[in-house]
C-alpha positions in Angstrom: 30.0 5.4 -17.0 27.3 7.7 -15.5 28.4 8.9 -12.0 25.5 9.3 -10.0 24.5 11.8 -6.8 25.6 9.5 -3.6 21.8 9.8 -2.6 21.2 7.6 -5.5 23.3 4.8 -3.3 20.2 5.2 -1.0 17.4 4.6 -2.9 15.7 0.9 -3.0 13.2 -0.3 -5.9 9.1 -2.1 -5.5 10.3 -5.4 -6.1 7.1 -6.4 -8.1 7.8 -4.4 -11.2 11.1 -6.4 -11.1 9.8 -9.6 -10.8 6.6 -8.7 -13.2 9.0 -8.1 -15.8 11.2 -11.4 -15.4 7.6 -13.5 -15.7 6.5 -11.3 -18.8 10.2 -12.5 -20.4 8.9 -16.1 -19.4 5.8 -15.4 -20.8 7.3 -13.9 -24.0 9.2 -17.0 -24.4 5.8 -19.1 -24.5 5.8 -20.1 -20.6 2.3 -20.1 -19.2 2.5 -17.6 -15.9 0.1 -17.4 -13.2 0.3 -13.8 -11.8 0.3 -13.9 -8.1 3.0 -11.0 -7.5 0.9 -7.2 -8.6 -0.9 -5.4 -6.1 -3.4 -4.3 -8.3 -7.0 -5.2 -8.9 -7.9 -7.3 -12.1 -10.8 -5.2 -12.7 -12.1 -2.7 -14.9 -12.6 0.3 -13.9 -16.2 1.1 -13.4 -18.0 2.1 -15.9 -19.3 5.2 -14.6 -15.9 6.4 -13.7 -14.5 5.5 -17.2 -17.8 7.8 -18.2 -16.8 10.8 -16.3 -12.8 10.7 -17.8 -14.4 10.9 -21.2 -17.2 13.5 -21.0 -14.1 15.7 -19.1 -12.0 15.3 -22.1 -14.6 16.2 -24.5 -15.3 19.1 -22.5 -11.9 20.5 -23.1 -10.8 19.5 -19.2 -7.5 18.6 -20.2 -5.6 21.9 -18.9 -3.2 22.8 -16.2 -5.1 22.4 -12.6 -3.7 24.0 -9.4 -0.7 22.1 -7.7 -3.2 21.6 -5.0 -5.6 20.1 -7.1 -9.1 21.3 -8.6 -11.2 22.7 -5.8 -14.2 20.4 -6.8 -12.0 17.3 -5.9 -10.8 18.6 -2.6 -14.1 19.5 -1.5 -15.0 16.1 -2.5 -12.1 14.1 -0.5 -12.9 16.3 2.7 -16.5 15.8 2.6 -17.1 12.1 1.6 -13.9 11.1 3.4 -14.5 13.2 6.0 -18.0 10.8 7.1 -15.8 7.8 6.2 -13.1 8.4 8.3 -15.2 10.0 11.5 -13.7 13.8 11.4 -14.0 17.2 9.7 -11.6 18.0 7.2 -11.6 21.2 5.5 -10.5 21.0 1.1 -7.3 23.3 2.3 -6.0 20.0 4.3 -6.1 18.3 0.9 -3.6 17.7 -1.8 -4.3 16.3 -4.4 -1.4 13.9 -6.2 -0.2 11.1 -9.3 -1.0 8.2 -7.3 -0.3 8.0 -3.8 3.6 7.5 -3.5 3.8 11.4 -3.8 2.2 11.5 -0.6 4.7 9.2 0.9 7.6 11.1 -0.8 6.8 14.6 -0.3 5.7 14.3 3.3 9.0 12.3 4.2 10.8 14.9 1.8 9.4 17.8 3.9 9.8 16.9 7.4 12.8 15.0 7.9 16.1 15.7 8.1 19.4 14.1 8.2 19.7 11.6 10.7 16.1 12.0 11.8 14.6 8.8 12.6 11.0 7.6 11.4 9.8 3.9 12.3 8.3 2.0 9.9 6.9 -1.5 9.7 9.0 -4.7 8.6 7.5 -6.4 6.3 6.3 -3.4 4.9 6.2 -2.1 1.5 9.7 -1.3 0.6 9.0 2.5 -0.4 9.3 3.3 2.8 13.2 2.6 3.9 13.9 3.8 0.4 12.3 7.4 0.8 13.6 7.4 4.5 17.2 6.7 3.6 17.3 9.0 0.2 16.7 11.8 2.1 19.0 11.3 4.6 16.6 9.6 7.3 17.5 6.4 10.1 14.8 3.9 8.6 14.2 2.2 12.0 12.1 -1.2 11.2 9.5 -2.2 13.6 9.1 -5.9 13.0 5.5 -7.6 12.6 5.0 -11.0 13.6 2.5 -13.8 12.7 1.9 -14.5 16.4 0.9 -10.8 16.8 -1.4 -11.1 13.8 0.8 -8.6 12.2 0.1 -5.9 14.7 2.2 -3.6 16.4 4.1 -4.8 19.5 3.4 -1.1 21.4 5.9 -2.0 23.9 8.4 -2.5 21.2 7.2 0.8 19.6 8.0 2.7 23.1 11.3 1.5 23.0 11.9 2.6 19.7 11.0 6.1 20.2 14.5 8.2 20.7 15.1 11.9 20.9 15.5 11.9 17.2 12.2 10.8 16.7 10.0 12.6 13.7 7.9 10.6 12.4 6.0 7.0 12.6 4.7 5.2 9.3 1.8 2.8 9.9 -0.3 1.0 7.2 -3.7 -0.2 8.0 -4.8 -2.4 6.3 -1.4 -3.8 5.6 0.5 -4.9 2.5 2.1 -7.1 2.6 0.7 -9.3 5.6 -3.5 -8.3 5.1 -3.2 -7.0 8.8 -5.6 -4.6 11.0 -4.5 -2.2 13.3 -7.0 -2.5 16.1 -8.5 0.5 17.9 -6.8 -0.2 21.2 -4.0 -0.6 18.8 -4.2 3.2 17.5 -5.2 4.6 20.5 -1.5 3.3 22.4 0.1 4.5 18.9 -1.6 7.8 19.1 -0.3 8.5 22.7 2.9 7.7 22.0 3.1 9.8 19.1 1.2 12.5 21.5 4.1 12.1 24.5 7.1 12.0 21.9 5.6 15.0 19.3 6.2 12.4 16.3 4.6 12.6 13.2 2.0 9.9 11.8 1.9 8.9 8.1 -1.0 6.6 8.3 -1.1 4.9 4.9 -4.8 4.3 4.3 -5.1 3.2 0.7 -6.6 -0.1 1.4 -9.1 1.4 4.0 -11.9 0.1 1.9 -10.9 -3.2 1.0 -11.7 -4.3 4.5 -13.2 -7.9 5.3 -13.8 -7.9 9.2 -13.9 -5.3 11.7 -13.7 -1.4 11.3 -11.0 0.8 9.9 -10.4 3.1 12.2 -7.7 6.3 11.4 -5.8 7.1 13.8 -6.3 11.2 13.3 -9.6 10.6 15.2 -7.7 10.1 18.1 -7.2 13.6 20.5 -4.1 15.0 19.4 -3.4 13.6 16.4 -5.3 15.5 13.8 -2.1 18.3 14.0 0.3 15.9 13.5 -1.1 13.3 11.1 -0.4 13.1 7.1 -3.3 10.7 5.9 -2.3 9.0 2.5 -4.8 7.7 0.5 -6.1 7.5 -3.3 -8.5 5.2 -5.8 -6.2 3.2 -7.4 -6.9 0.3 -5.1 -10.5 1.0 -4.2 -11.9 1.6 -8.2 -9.6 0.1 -9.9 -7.7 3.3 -10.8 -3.9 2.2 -10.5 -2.9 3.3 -14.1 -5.2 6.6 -13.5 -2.5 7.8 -11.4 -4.6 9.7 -9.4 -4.2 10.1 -4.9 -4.5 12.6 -2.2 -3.1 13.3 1.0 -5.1 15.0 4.3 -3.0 16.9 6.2 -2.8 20.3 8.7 -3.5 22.9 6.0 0.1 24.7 6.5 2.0 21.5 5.8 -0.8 21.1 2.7 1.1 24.6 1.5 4.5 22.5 1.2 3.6 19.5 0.3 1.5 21.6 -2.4 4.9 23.6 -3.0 7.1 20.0 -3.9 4.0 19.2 -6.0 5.0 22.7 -8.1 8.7 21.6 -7.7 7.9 17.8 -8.9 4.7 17.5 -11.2 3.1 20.5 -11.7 -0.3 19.4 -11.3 -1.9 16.2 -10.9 -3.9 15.1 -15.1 -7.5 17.6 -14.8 -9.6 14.7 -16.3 -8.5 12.0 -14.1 -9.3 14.4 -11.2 -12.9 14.8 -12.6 -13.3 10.9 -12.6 -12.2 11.4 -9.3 -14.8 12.9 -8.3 -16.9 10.5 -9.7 -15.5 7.7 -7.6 -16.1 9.6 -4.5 -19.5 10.2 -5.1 -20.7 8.3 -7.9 -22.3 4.8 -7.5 -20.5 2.6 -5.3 -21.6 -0.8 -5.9 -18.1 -1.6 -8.4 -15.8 -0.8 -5.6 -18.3 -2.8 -3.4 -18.6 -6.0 -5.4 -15.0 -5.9 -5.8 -14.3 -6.2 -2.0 -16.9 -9.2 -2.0 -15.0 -11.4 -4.9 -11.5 -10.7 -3.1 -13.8 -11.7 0.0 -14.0 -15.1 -2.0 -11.2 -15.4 -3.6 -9.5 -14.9 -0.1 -10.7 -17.9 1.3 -10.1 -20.2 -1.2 -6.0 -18.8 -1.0 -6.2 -19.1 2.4 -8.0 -23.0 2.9 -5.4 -23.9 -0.2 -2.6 -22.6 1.1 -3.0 -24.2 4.3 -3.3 -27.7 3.2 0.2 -27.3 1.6 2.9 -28.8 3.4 5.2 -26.1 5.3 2.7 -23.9 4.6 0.9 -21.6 7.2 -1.2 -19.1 6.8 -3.6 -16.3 8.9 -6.6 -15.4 6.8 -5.8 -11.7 6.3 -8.6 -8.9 7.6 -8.0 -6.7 4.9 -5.9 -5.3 1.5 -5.6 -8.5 -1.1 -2.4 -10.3 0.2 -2.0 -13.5 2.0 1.6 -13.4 3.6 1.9 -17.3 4.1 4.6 -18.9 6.5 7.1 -20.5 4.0 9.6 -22.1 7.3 8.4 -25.3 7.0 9.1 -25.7 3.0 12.9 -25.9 4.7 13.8 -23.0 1.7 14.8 -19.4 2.1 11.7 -17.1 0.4 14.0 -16.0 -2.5 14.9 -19.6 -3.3 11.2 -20.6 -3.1 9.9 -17.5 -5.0 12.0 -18.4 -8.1 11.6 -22.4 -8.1 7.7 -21.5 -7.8 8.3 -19.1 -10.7 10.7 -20.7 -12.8 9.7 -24.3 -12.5 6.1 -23.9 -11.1 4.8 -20.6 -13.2 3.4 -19.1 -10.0 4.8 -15.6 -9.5 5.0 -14.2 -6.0 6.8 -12.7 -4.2 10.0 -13.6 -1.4 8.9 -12.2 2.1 12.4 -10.1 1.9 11.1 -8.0 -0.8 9.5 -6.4 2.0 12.0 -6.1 4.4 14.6 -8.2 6.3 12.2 -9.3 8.7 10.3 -11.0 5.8 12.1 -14.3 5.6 10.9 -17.0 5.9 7.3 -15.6 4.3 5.7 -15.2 0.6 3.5 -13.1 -0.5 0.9 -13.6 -3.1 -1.9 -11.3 -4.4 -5.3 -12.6 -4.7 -6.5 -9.7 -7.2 -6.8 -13.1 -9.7 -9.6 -15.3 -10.4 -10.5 -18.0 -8.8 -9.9 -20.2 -11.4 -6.4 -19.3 -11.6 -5.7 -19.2 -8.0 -7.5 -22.8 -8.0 -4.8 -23.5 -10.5 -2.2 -21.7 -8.7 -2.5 -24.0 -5.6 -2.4 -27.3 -7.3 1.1 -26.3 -9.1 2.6 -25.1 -5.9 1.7 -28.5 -4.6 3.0 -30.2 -7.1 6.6 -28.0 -7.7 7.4 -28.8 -4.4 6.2 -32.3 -4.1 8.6 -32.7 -7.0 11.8 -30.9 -5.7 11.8 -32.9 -2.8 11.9 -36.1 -5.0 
């Protein structure tokens, strides 16, 4: 019997893989499964992305690259994101990463300590108590609710903050609940994080799969650029997730770090993938565009369906591709519902706990499906539960 590190004890799981792998046994058994549980696009990648991985490999770009990542990349994050997201960046803030959980990890990794405490939002996605309590972090939750719209509660945020204080984790847009962060909302943030000297990880990957409103980061905000770790990538924007590819922006000495546990970890983030990179930053945009606009669609038809479900309620989300429907009124528990919808329905979502304790009494489902499905989805929903209350 292997006997782990006690840190091991510590560290939690994504419980999507987990359940993705129970409905694929289903599925391997000749059960039809409808895939609500993956946060990832059903996509392609476009084309001209695909195009630029390619003509890199055939062009012999399939070397080391620095830990930092190629220079052509960083100059590309810090210009094009730079206009996006309403501030200079310079390609020494940039790091370039395998997906964006390295972000997430290293930053965490770097800057807290034992029993530092970082605040984080519940629901959230779950890699965020695990990292916080593997290296030795207080994961102190910060709970969303449906009658906030999934928004902070500042007030509750101000009495959060402690001496032991380092660092704040927000996510806008939000998985699991589709939630915006206003601007009032990042402005009260950012001056708390200001008055307390707290670091922000503002987890920005969905920034442009927004439906309504502006994104808005919250290292525009005075004060905030020196103490802000922005984590974002293209695995969610163009389709990228298997591509592995992400990038944090950050003050250009903790960049040197973070770069340093990139030496430590990976080495270097794969060359051609950073070349397609590149490509998705400045290539043409109108994949990652028409992408937003079927989720767009597909969105409302979750939403409407959901809704006429009874014990079912559910806010029309501003952004990501989640709906985080209100499951109280079903009179079930989300785990119990999640596997009678799964095992006896052949809908796979996910329980509202997988994101935290103060996700009972949720589900959340991923709309990065067809319509048709989802259609399909709805009506066998309706009828699994119309059936176990027979």
């Amino acid at each position: 019997m292997i006997k782990y590190a006690k840190r091991m004890s510590r560290l939690g799981t994504e419980s999507a893989f987990e359940v993705l792998a129970r409905a694929k046994a289903l599925e391997a058994q000749g059960r039809e499964m409808i895939h609500l549980e993956i946060g990832e696009p059903d996509f392609d990648t476009p084309d001209n992305i695909r195009e630029a991985a390619v003509k890199a490999i055939w062009a012999g770009q399939t070397h080391y690259g620095p830990s930092q990542g190629l220079p052509e990349l960083r100059k590309a994050v810090a210009e094009v994101c730079g206009k996006d997201k309403g501030f200079t960046i310079s390609p020494d803030e940039v790091v370039i990463t395998p997906g964006g959980k390295p972000i997430m990890f290293f930053a965490i990794l770097a800057l807290v300590d034992d029993g530092d405490e970082v605040i984080y939002p519940n629901p959230g996605f779950p890699i965020y108590e695990s990292v916080i309590e593997f290296v030795g972090g207080k994961a102190v939750p910060i709970k969303l609710e449906m009658s906030k719209d999934f928004s902070f509660d500042v007030d509750e945020l101000g009495r959060l903050v402690t001496p032991k204080t380092k660092m704040m984790i927000i996510n806008s847009p939000q998985n699991p609940t589709g939630g915006v962060l206003t601007r009032e909302d990042m402005a009260a943030i950012a001056k708390i994080a200001v008055k307390n000297d707290i670091w922000v990880l503002a987890d920005e990957i969905y920034s442009k799969t927004l439906y309504e409103g502006e994104h808005v980061s919250i290292a525009t905000f005075p004060g905030m650029r020196e103490r802000t770790i922005i984590l974002d990538g293209f695995t969610k924007t163009y389709a990228m997730t298997g591509w592995r590819v992400g990038y944090g922006i950050m003050p250009a000495e903790l960049a040197k770090g973070i770069t340093q546990l990139q030496t430590n970890a990976n080495s270097c983030t794969c060359t051609f993938n950073q070349i397609a990179g590149i490509e998705g930053l400045r290539g043409d945009q109108s994949g990652a565009l028409g992408m937003v606009e079927e989720f767009r669609r597909r969105r409302d038809v979750i939403v409407d369906g959901l809704n006429l479900i009874p014990g079912f309620k559910c806010l029309k989300p501003k952004g990501a591709f989640y709906v985080f429907p209100n499951i109280e009124g079903t009179g079930m528990a989300s785990k119990a519902l999640a596997d009678l919808l799964m095992y006896e329905g052949g809908v796979v979502g996910l329980a509202g706990t997988a994101f935290g304790k103060y996700g009972e009494g949720y589900m959340r489902f991923s709309y990065a499906n067809s319509i048709e499905n989802i259609t399909k989805a709805l009506g066998q929903i309706r009828q699994t539960l119309a059936k176990a209350k027979q």
